[in-house]
C-alpha positions in Angstrom: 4.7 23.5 -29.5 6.9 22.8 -26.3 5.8 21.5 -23.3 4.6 23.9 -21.3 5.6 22.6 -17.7 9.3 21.2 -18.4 9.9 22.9 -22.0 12.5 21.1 -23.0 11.0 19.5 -26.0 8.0 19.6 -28.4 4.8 18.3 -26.8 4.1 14.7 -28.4 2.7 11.9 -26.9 6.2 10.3 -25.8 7.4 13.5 -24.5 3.9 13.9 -22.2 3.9 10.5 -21.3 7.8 9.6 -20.9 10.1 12.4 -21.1 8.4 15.1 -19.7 10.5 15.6 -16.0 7.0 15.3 -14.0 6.3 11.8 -15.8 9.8 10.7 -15.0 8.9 11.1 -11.6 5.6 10.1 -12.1 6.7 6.3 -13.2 9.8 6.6 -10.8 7.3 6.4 -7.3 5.0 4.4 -9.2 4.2 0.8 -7.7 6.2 -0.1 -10.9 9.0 1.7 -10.3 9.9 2.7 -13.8 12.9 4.8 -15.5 11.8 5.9 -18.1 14.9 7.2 -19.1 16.8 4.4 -19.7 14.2 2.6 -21.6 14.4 0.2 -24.4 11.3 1.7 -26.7 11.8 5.0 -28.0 8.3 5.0 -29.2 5.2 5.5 -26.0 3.2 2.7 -27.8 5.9 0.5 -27.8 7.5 1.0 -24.8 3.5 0.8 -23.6 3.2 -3.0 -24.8 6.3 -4.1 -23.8 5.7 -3.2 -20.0 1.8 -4.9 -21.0 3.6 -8.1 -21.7 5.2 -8.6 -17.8 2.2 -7.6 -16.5 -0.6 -10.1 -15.1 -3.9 -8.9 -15.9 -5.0 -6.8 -12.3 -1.6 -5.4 -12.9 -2.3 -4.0 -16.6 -6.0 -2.3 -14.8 -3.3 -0.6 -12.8 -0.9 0.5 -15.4 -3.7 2.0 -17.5 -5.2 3.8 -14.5 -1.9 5.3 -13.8 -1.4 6.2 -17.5 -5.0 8.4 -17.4 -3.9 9.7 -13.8 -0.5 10.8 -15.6 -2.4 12.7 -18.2 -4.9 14.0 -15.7 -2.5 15.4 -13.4 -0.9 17.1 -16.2 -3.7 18.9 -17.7 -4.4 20.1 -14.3 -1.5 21.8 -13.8 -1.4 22.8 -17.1 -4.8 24.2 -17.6 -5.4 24.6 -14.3 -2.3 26.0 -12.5 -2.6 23.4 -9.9 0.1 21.3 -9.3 -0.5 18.1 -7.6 1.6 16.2 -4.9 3.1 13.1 -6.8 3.0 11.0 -3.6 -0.4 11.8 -2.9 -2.1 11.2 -5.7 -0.3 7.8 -6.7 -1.6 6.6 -3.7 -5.0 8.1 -4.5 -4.9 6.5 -7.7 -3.8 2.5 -6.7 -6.6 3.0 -3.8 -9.2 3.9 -7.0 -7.8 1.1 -8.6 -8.1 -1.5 -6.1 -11.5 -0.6 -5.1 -12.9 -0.6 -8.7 -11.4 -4.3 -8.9 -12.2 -5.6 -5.9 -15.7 -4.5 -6.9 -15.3 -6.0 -9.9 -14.4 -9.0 -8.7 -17.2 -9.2 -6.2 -19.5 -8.5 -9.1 -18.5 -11.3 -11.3 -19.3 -13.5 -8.5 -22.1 -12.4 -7.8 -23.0 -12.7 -11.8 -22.3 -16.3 -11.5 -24.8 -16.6 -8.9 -22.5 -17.6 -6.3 -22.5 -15.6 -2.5 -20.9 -12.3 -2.8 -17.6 -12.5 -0.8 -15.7 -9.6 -0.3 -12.0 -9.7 1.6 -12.5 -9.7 6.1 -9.8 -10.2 8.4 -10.0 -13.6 9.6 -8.1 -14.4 13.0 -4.5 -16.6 13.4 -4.3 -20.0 14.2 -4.1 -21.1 17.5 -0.7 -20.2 19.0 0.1 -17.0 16.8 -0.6 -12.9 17.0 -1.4 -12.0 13.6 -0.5 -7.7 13.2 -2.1 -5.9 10.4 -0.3 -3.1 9.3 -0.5 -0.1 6.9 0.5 3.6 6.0 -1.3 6.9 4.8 0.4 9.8 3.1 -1.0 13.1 3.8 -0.5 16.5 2.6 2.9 18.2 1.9 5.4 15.8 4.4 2.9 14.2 6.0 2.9 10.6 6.4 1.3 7.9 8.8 2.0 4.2 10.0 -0.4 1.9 11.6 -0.5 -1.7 13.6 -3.3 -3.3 15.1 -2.4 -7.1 16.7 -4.8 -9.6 17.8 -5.6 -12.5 19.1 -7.3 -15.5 17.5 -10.6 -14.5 19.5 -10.2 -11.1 17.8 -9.3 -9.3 21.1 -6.9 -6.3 20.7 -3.1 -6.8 22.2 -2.0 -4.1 21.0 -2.7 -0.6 18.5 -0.2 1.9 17.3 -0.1 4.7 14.6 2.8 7.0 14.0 3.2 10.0 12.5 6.5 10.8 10.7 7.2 14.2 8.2 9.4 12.9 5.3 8.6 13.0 1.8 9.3 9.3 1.4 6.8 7.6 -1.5 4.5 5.1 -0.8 6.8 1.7 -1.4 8.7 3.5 1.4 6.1 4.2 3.7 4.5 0.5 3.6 8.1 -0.6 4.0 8.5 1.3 7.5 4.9 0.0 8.3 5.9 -3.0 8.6 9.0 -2.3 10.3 7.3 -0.3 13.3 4.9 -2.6 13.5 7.7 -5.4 14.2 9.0 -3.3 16.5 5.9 -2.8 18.7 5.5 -6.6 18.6 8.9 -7.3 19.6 8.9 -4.2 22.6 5.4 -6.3 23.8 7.2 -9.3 23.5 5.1 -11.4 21.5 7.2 -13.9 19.0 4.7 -15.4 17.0 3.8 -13.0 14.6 1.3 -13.6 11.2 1.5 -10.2 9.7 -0.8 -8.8 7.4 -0.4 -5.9 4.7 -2.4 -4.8 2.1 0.6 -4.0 -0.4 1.8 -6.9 -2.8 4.7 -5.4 -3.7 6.4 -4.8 -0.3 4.6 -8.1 0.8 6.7 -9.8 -2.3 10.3 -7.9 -1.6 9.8 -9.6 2.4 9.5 -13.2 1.3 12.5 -12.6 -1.2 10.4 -13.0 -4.3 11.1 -9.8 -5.5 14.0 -7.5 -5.2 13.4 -3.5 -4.9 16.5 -1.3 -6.0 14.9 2.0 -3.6 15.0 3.5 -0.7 12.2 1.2 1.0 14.7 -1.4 1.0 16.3 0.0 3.6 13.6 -0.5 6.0 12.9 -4.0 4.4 16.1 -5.1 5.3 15.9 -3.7 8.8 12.1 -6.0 9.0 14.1 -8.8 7.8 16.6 -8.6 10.3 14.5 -7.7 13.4 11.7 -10.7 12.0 14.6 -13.3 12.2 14.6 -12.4 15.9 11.1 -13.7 16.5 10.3 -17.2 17.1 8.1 -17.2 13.5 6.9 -14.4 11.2 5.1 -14.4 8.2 3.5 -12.1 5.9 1.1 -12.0 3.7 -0.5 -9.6 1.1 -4.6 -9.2 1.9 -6.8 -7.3 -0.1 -7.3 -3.4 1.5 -10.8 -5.2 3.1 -8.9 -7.2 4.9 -6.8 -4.8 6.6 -9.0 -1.6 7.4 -8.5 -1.2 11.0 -4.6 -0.7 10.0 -5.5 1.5 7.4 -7.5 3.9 10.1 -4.8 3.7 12.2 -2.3 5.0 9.9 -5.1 7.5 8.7 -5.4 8.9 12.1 -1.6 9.1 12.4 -1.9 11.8 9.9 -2.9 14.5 12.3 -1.2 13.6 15.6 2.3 14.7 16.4 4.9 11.3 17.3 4.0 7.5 18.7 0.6 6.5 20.3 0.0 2.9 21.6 -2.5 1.3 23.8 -2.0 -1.7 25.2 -5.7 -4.2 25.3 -7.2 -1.3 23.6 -7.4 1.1 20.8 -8.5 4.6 19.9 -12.4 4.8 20.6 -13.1 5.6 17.0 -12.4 2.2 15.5 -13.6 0.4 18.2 -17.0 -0.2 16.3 -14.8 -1.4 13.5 -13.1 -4.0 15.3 -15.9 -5.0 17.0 -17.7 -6.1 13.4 -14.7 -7.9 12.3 -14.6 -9.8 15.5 -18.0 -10.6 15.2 -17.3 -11.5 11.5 -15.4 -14.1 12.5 -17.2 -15.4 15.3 -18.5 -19.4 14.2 -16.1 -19.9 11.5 -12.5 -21.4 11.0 -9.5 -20.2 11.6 -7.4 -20.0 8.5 -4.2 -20.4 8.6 -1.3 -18.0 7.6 
């Protein structure tokens, strides 16, 4: 039998899985970035354990989620008629993925019979701004950016979302997160910056430990440059706990049209938010970025 969406070959399991022109694109925007074209393995259980074996182990929870989301997304367009946005539901699927295993992890703590800790924004050492920052991909074009900076009392400076229509993927759109959010810290004039972001992999490409071959280097080179204007910048990957008010900011991006910023404020919906991380880290240390 051919494959009913590209028909270009007979359905087998390295055809679904590899060949197939929706699971080329499928691994292409993945967090992995694969081609599967140009692979070494002809064979999908081979070429399966040979991307196991450079993977850590929260990495290989991740591949194998994608794998079922892959089949899953095909069968619904298949059986269904319903074809699903490949941006979307990537990002759909590493959220699912990172929730199960943070939940996981907070479990086996709790199993040990230790207190259950999950991930909190924690303020910046004296002297620095630490900016949390995010994106949301919405329907269609839609895409959002977020930035939230504080203070190490856990007083707002500054809040900004954007709203963009591109069909960039979601390396892309973390990428340009952190960009606007440089910008809105440079244009306040702050220039000690900790920033904050919820996406290893862009978090990685930043401090030069990994190199991306896509478009979202662009904009990492352009947060690269503009950061080397600051007096200091870090960045660091949190857990998606960690970083929630950036997250609703770039959520709420989704459905307004261009830039929104408010300066010692933010919009009154996650003000309750804010307030319980403040309060969060009200009596304890400042940890250092």
């Amino acid at each position: 039998m051919y494959c009913p969406v590209c028909g270009s070959d007979y359905e087998t399991p390295t055809h679904i899985f590899l060949e197939c022109d929706f699971a080329r694109d499928f691994w292409r925007k993945s967090p992995f970035r694969l081609c599967t074209k140009s692979r070494s393995q002809c064979d999908f259980g081979a070429w399966c354990h040979e991307v196991n074996s450079v993977l850590d182990e929260e990495q290989r929870g991740l591949f194998i989620t994608l794998i079922w989301g892959l089949w899953f997304l095909r069968n619904k367009w298949v059986f269904e008629g319903k074809r699903e946005h490949v941006g979307l539901s990537l990002l759909r699927l590493v959220d699912s993925w990172h929730r199960y295993a943070e939940a996981m992890k907070a479990q086996k703590i709790k199993g040990k019979g230790k207190e259950e800790t999950a991930p909190k924004w924690s303020s910046p050492e004296r002297g620095w701004l630490k900016a949390n920052v995010d994106a949301a991909m919405g329907r269609g074009s839609k895409r959002g950016v977020g930035v939230i900076v504080r203070n190490g009392a856990g007083e707002v400076m500054v809040a900004a979302h954007k709203n963009v229509r591109v069909d960039w993927d979601v390396d892309t759109m973390e990428a340009f997160a952190v960009l606007f959010g440089l910008q809105v810290c440079w244009e306040a004039g702050y220039q000690r910056i900790a920033l904050e972001m919820d996406s290893k992999t862009i978090a990685d490409a930043l401090n030069k430990r990994k190199s991306l071959q896509n478009y979202a280097s662009t904009f990492i080179h352009e947060a690269q440059v503009l950061g080397n204007r600051f007096s200091s910048v870090s960045v660091t990957h949190v857990r998606r706990g960690a970083n929630g008010v950036a997250h609703e900011l770039a959520r709420l991006a989704l459905n307004v049209e261009g830039v929104k910023i408010w300066f010692g404020g933010c919009p009154p919906c996650i003000e309750g938010l804010i307030e319980r991380e403040k309060l969060c880290t009200q009596g304890t240390d400042s940890v250092p970025t």
